[in-house]
C-alpha positions, 0 to 999 in steps of 0.5 A: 567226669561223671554222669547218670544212667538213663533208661529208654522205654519202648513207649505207647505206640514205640514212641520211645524209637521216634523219640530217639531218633528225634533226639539223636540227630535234631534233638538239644541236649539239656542232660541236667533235666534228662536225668529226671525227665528221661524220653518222655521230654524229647516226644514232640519232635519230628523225624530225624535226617539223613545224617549218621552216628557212630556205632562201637561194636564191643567183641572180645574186648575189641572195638569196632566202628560204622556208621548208622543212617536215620532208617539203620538207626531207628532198626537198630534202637528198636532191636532189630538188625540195622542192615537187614531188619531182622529182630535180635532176639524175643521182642518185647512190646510192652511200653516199659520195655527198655531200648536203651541205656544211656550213659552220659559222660559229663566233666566238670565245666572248666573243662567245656571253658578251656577247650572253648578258649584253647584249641590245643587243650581242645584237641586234648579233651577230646582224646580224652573223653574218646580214651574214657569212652573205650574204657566204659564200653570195653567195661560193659561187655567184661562185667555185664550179663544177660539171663537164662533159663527160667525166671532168669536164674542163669548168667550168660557172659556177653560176646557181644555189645553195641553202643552208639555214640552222641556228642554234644558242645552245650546245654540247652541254655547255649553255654559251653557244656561239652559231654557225650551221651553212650547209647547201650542197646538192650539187646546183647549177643550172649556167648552162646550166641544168642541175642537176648536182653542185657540184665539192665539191674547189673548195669545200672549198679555197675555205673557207680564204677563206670563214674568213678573211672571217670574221675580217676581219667580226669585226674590222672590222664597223664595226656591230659595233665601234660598237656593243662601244664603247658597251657598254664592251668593245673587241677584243684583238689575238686578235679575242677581247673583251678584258674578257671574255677571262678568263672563257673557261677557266673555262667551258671547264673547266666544259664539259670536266667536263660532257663527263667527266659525259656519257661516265661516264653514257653508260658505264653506260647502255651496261653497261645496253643491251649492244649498243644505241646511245642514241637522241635522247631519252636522249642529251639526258636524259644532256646534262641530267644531265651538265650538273647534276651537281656543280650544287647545286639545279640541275635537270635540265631548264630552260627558255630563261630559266632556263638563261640566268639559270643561266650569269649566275650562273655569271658572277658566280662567275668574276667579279662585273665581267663582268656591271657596267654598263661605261662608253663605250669608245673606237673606235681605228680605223685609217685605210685610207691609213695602213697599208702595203701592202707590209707587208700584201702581205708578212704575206699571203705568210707566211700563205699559205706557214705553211699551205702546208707539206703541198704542198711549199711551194704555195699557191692564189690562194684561199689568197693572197686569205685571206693578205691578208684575214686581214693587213688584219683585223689592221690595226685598220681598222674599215669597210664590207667594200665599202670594203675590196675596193680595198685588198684587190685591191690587196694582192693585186696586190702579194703576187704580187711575192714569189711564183713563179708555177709554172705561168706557161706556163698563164696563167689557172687556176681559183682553188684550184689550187695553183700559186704558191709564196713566192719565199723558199721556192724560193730556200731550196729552191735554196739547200739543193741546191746546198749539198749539190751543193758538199757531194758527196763519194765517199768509203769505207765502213769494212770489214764486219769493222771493224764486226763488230769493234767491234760485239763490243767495244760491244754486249752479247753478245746484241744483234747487227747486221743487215746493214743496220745493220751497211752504215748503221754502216759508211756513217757511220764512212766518208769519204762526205761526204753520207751518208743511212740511212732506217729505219722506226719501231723499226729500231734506228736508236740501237743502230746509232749506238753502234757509230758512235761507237767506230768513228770513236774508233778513227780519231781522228775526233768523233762529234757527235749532233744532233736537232731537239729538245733532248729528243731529243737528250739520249735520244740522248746516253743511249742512244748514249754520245757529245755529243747536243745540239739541232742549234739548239744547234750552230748557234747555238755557230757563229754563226747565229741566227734570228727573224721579221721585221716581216711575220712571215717566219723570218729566219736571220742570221749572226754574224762572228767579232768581231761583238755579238749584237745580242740578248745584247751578247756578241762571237762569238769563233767557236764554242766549245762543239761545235768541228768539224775536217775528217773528223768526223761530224755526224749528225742523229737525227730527220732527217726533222723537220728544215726546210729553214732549218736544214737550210742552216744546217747544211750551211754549217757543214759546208762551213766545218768539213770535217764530214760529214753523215749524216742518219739517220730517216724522213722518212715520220714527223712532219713540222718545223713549217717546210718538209719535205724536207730529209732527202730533198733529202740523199738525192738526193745522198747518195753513201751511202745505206742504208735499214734494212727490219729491225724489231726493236721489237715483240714479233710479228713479224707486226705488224713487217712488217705496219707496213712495209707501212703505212708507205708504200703505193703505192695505195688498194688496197694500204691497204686489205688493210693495214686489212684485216690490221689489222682482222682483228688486232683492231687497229682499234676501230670507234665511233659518234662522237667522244665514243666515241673519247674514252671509248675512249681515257680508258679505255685510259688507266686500263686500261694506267696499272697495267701499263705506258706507253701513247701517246695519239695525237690529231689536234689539239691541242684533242682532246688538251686535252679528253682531258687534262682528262677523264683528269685529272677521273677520277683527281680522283675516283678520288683519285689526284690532290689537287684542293686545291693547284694550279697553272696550265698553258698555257691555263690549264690546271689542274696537279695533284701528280701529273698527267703534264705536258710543258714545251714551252721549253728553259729551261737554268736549270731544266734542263728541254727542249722536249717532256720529259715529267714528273710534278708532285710537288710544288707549292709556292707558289714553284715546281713540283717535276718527277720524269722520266716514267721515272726518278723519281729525276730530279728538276726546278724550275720557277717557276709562271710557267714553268709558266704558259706553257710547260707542260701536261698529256701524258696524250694529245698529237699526233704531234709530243708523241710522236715518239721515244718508245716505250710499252708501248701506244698508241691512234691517235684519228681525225682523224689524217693519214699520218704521225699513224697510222704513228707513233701506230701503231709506239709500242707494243711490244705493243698498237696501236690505230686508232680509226674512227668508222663503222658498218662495219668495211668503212667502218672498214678504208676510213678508216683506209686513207685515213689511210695515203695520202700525196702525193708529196713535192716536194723540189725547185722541179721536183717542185713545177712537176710536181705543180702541172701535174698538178693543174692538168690534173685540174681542170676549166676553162672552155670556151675559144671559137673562135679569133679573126681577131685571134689572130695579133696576140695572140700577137704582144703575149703573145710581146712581153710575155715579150720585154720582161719577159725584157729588164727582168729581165735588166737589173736581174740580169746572172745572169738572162743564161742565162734568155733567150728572145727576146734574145740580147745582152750588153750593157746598152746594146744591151739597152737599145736592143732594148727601146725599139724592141721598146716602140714597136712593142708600143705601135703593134700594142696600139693596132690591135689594140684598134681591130680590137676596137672595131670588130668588137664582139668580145669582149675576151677578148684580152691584158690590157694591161701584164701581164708575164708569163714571168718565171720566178723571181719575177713581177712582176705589175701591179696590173690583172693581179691579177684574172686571176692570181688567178681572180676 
């Protein structure tokens, strides 16, 4: 059970309040798209009734309820006192003001399917979403702030919050989706009594644990569980209803074609109202029709009872079971003292650093506490969340052990700070610098006229060079060891590797061309003319190979020559496809999606061979599925570094050094004359909502499909499928696709002869690569005959089980199913990050378009320009420390008192502590010699010696210090006992400590 964080704006002319109030008491739920959309989609809707919603008063860890009236709740969303109209707090008229924050509590759709069929199981699922609710809210008042004082500097603990509840039993599409929306009015009652504005920053990095809460109560309920068992259904290892798991596509494909229905009669509504926008009442009349169509004898309207018995049969038509009466089912529960501790401390890790890939590697103790519920969801354990916490804190106190504390000169932080990192991703970022430190060599570029030369020999004559592919061909084929070429989006990066090739033939030397992709890889062999293959492939000939260990952590392994692969019981005999010598060169295309992991991988083989390195990309596009950085950290010790400014791709030149500046721009302003250019081009497409920007983008589909290629970028993988199946529904009607012989993709996904298809495994049998694109001609009842998008005469096999798992419709993909690619057109959804933009936005050669969901082109042209800013990069442990300080000094933070008379003896035991922690280290590390502070001998003994006499006194100073506390009645505000602090690469954190490190 999981769901997003939302922002409501104030709004021009306070909108926002109309908008929900519209929405809270006529509105319909589509929470897939509000996501994206936010409040800008409900802003047609009339005014709300006379009915009510829930308000939860959260004091003190207690819950109160009222209810709110349409006129209470309008004061309420606007800041105000609902009762008496009077403002709470400074008010904040500005139309980006926030209103509310809202939290959608989502479960996965078996769960909607079950309570629709099982009244008992209804009754349950209620209970449980109305325990979950009281955890989250009563967690907000714990954790969250307001702030104090100028520029905020100072953290005031909250008193008092108010949340008002919306409760929802379907989509827009009329499938059962039941879910529940938590309104967290921004203005929050301090504890100095004072009303002022929540710190919206700490809560929308505290959802990350709000989710994860959500997925341990779904797991874990014992209520729940209980009450599945003696109803026949028990949970899969998803969290989903095993037994009614297979009824999930099949009414998610219902809802796509009703979303198809919907943006067919919302195009001839609009052909009918130029320039209108629909109001309430005709968009639900639509949502009606739209759902009937194609339904035979389904009407338009139906009330409560007919549209349940309505989706019953709908059941019974995907399958008869679903709705039998099912015998008792067991509850495997597992014990709490049986599962390991480390193992979940190690699970919590890897969670924490998977989603810590867009800051450098660096997570919060929000994001670690979410680590370890979601591990301890996952255990089977089935019990009252009260009894959980003690394993939970627990876990929690152990997970440190594998982190680096990057901030730990500031002791206690506020709790969505991001100052921890995984001890394995700092050692990999270390480990990988001091590769290519060993790697740096000065060598020689190839003379200039030795390129214009052999640029005359390989080009046709009309392509020449510019000087900064001619200074990046001739770094290449030099003798520099490291070499580093960083070009934009359409640089002409590929034309430049061809003169590479013959000019390292003429000296005798190897070009080898690797890329990230298998895909990528063979376009390189294409266009350059020399060996391309996955820089997995080259790896794995040299003897290295990779998995995941018990916890889930990507471990890399190496083979001795003599070894048996333990996966193929072949013997390495030593790499005997892709042979490397001293001088040749190794250049990496795609170089900025290349990770951390690989990246040392191929800097040992470097090392061993006598190859060099060139890394040639753009860091600034997609980013590896790993940790980032690998491309910069070569830079920085490149010793031939060149970066190409010239685009050759579009056809405008304007629009080539507009993307230049969009690419990177230093500030918000500098962004925004970018939109503002972009805007005034007609390349930013404004719509009301995210059911708009969908029908944009179907549109652009067919519009481009007889002219050329066209790039549909989307932010997520689920707006893709939508966008997927709604073109694939059209070209269904239209007759373009035959929807009698079909086959079934990733996610059961329905495959068309004729649909655009990507596969995404290399399969060297079917000669097919990760991320290929094709088109399904042929599908037979073995197999599916694939032609190349682009090259009809390259033709392919898969079986249908390939195709089950591995393949899927392309019609539109993210950033990462476009990367290399270039069209003719491309359309950019929104939602994007950065790097989704740059890249959606340099596919094209002659058409490129931003879609913004706002009112305004000034909103447009801001949004597109937050799209464009990106955070620093962090490619060393140092960049890590310094953006983890710099965010620390932007929060706020606790007033800290008067010093105490007992100050001296605290820093004594703190300074003592740092002493002892430095003497263990050293003791279990001879290398940790040079990191001393407070210690200066060599010897184990003499160490051992100082730390028992250093120990007894610490222990006589802790027991004064403690009756000095005792006797005075201060409060115990001073050194916690037993903590080690002042280890600097891996903490090694005691039990009773975690609380404090964590900010609890």
């Amino acid at each position: 059970m999981r769901g997003g964080l939302e922002r409501w704006k104030r709004g021009v002319e306070s909108a926002g309040v109309r908008q929900a109030m519209a929405y809270a008491f006529k509105g319909n739920c589509d929470s897939h798209l509000r996501s994206v959309t936010g409040v800008e989609a409900l802003a047609k809707y009339a005014d709300g009734d006379t009915a009510q919603v829930t308000r939860y008063t959260v004091e003190c860890g207690l819950i109160a309820t009222d209810g709110l009236g349409a006129e209470e709740l309008r004061r309420w969303v606007d800041g105000h006192d609902p009762h008496t109209d009077a403002p709470r707090g400074r008010e904040l008229r500005s139309p980006r003001a926030d209103l509310i924050l809202d939290g959608t509590i989502n479960a996965p759709k078996t769960y909607s399917i079950a309570a629709l069929i099982n009244d008992d199981l209804a009754a349950e699922f209620e209970a449980l979403q109305d325990r979950l609710r009281n955890r989250i809210i009563t967690t907000w008042q714990r954790e969250l702030n307001a702030r104090r004082g100028a520029g905020g500097s100072i953290r005031e603990g909250l008193h008092r919050i108010e949340v008002v509840e919306l409760q929802h039993r379907r989509s827009r599409a009329l499938d059962p989706h039941i879910h529940r929306h938590l309104w967290l009015n921004v203005k929050v009652l301090g504890e100095d009594g004072k009303w002022s504005n929540v710190d919206s920053r700490v809560a929308m990095r505290l959802h990350t644990l709000i989710n994860a809460e959500g997925e341990l109560a779904a797991r874990s309920d014992p209520s729940w569980v209980q009450a599945l068992a003696r109803n026949g259904y028990t949970l899969d290892s998803d969290g989903e209803i095993g037994e009614l798991a297979s009824a999930v596509r099949p009414m998610s494909r219902r809802s796509n074609q009703i979303e198809a229905n919907r943006a067919k009669l919302l195009l001839v509504w609009r052909s009918g109202h130029p320039g209108q926008e629909p109001d309430h009442d005709v968009l639900q009349h639509i949502d009606r029709l739209a759902w009937a169509k194609n339904r035979p004898n389904k009407p338009g309207v139906v009330d409560e009872k007919e549209w349940e018995e309505l989706i019953r049969d709908e059941l019974r038509e995907i399958d008869p079971s679903l709705l039998a009466r099912r015998p008792l089912a067991r509850v495997r529960a597992t014990a709490i003292g049986s599962v390991d501790r480390d193992i979940l401390a190690a699970r919590a890790i890897v969670d924490a650093d998977s989603r810590s890939t867009g800051c450098g590697g660096r997570f919060s103790s929000f994001d670690l506490r979410a680590g370890v519920t979601r591990a301890v969801a996952g255990t089977g354990i089935v019990a009252d969340r009260e009894n959980l916490q003690e394993l939970i804190e627990d876990v929690v106190a152990r997970s440190l052990a594998h982190t680096v504390d990057l901030l730990d000169q500031e002791g206690d932080r506020p709790g969505h700070i991001k100052g921890y990192m995984a001890s394995a991703t700092a050692g990999l970022k270390l480990e990988l610098a001091q590769r290519f430190d060993l790697l740096t060599y000065a060598g020689e570029a190839i003379g200039h006229e030795v390129i214009v030369e052999v640029s005359r020999e390989t080009l046709p004559r009309d392509v020449v060079l510019d000087p900064g592919q001619a200074n990046a061909a001739a770094s290449i084929a030099g003798t520099d060891r490291l070499v580093s070429v960083i070009g934009p989006a359409g640089a002409g990066k590929t034309t430049m590797l061809r003169v590479v090739r013959s000019a390292l033939e003429n000296q005798g030397r190897q070009l080898v061309v690797v890329a990230p992709t298998k895909k990528a890889a063979s376009v390189a062999a294409r266009e350059i003319g020399a060996t391309a293959l996955s820089l997995h492939a080259l790896l794995a000939d040299h003897g290295w190979r990779w998995g995941r260990d018990e916890a889930g952590g990507e471990v890399w392994t190496r083979l001795r020559v003599g070894e048996r692969d333990r996966r193929t019981g072949v013997v390495f005999e030593g790499p005997r496809r892709f042979v490397l010598r001293p001088g040749d060169r190794v250049v990496v295309d795609e170089a900025g999606m290349v990770d951390l992991h690989t990246a040392r991988a191929l800097a040992a083989v470097a090392a061993e061979t006598g190859a060099g390195i060139a890394m040639v990309g753009d860091p600034l596009q997609a980013m590896p599925v790993g940790h980032a950085g690998a491309m910069a950290c070569l830079t920085r010790r490149a010793t031939a570094v060149v970066e190409l400014t010239a685009v050759h791709r579009f056809r405008d030149a304007g629009y080539a050094e507009l993307t230049l500046r969009m690419r990177e721009p230093s500030t918000h302003d500098e962004a925004l004359g970018v939109a503002a250019q972009l805007d005034e081009r007609g390349s930013i497409h404004r719509v009301t909502d995210a059911e708009q920007a969908r029908e944009v983008m179907v549109e652009a589909y067919f519009r481009w499909a007889a002219r050329g290629r066209i790039a549909l970028v989307t932010g997520t993988n689920e707006e893709a499928d939508a966008i997927n199946e709604a073109i694939q529904e059209r070209r269904v009607e239209m007759r373009q696709l035959n929807a009698e012989r079909l086959a079934i993709g990733q996610g059961e996904q329905r495959l068309l002869e004729g649909d655009v298809v990507q596969t995404r495994r290399n399969d060297r049998d079917a000669n097919v690569e990760n991320r290929a694109l094709w088109i399904i001609r042929r599908i037979t009842p073995s197999d599916i005959e694939l032609s190349a998008l682009g090259d009809s005469g390259d033709h392919r096999r898969v079986s249908l089980e390939y195709a089950a798992a591995h393949m899927h419709l392309a019609y539109a993909s993210t950033v990462h199913g476009i990367q290399g690619e270039t069209t003719d057109a491309s359309v950019v959804g929104p939602g994007v990050d950065a790097s989704g933009l740059y890249v959606g936005m340099t596919r094209g050669r002659t058409h490129n378009k931003a879609i913004a969901i706002a009112r305004t082109p000034a909103v447009a042209r801001d949004q597109v320009a937050a799209s464009m800013m990106r955070g620093t990069p962090e490619v060393s442990i140092d960049d890590s420390a310094r953006a983890a300080r710099a965010e620390s000094a932007r929060a706020a933070r606790e007033v800290v008192p008067p010093a105490s008379p007992l100050e001296p003896q605290r820093q004594w035991l703190e300074n003592a502590e740092r002493a002892l922690a430095d003497i263990d280290q050293r003791l279990a590390d001879s290398s940790a010699n040079a990191h001393a502070r407070a210690i200066a001998v060599d010897s184990p003994s003499e160490l051992g010696d100082v730390r028992a006499r250093l120990l007894i006194r610490y222990d006589l100073v802790t027991r004064e210090y403690e009756a000095a506390i005792g006797s005075t009645g201060e409060a115990a505000r001073g050194t916690r006992l037993g903590r080690r602090s002042g280890v600097r690469d891996v903490r090694v954190v005691s039990r009773a400590d975690s609380e404090s490190a964590l900010g609890r």
